[in-house]
C-alpha positions in Angstrom: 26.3 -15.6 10.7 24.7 -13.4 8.1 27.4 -14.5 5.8 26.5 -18.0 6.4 22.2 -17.6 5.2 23.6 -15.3 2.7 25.7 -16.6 -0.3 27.1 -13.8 -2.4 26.9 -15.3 -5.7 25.9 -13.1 -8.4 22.7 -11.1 -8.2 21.4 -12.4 -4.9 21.1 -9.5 -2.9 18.5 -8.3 -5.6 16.2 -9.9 -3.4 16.2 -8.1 -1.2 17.1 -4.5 -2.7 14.9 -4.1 -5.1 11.8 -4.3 -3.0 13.3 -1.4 -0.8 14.5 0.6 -3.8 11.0 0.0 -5.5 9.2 0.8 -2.3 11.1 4.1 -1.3 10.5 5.3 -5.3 6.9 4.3 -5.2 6.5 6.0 -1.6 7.5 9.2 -2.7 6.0 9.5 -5.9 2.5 8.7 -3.9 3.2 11.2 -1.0 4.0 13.5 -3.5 1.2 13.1 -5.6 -1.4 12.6 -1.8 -2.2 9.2 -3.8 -3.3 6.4 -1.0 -0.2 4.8 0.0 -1.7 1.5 0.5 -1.1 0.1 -2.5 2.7 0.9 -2.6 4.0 -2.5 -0.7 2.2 -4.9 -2.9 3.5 -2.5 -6.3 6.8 -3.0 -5.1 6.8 -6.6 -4.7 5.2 -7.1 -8.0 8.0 -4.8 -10.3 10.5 -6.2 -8.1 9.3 -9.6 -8.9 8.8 -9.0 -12.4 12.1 -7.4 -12.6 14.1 -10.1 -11.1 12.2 -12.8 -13.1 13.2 -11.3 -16.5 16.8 -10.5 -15.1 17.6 -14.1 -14.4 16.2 -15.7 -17.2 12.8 -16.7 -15.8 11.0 -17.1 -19.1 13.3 -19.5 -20.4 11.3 -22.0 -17.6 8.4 -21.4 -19.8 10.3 -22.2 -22.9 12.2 -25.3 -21.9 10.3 -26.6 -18.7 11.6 -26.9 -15.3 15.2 -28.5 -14.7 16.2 -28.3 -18.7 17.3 -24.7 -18.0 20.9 -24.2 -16.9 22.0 -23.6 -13.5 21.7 -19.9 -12.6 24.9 -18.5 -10.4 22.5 -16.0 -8.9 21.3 -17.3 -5.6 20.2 -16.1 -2.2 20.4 -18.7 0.2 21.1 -20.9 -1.7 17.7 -20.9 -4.6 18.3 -19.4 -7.4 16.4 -15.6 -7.7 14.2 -16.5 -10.5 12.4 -18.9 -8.0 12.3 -15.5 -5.6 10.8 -14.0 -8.3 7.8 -16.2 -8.0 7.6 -16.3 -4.4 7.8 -12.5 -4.2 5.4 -12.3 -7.0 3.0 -14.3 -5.1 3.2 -12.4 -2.0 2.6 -9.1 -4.0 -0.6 -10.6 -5.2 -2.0 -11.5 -2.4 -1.2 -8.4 -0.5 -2.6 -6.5 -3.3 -6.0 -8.4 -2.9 -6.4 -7.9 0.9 -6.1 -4.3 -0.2 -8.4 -3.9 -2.8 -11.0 -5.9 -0.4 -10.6 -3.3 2.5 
């Protein structure tokens, strides 16, 4: 089943990782340092995001515009990660403002 949503082609499981890897890091330096551990979800979606985006090529949309870039191998169901990157991005910023509004 799992096999099925998830395609192992390339880099996909980035996704996925990096948010946890970022997270864990960013949770420990905080409870280390008794920093407000608020913040650390949204700061791991945004490094993640701005990690994967530069991994898989993501400014070259800038340069050359949507479908003139070639096809990526590096997909999680079946989207390529440097579209992740936007979506987790997103989520990261919007997280981060319902924080900053408490």
């Amino acid at each position: 089943m799992i096999g099925h949503l998830i395609r192992f082609k390339g880099k996909g499981f980035l996704v996925i990782v990096l948010p946890l890897v970022f997270g864990i890091i960013l949770f420990l330096i905080f409870d280390g340092l008794s920093w407000n551990d608020e913040y650390v979800f949204p700061a791991s979606l945004l490094l993640s995001a701005f990690t994967i985006w530069f991994y898989d090529g993501g400014p070259a949309i800038l340069r050359e515009g949507f479908g003139k870039t070639p096809k990526s191998r590096h997909t999680f169901m079946w989207i390529e990660i440097k579209y992740w990157a936007l979506v987790l991005g997103l989520a990261g910023c919007v997280l981060l403002g319902t924080v900053v509004k408490k």
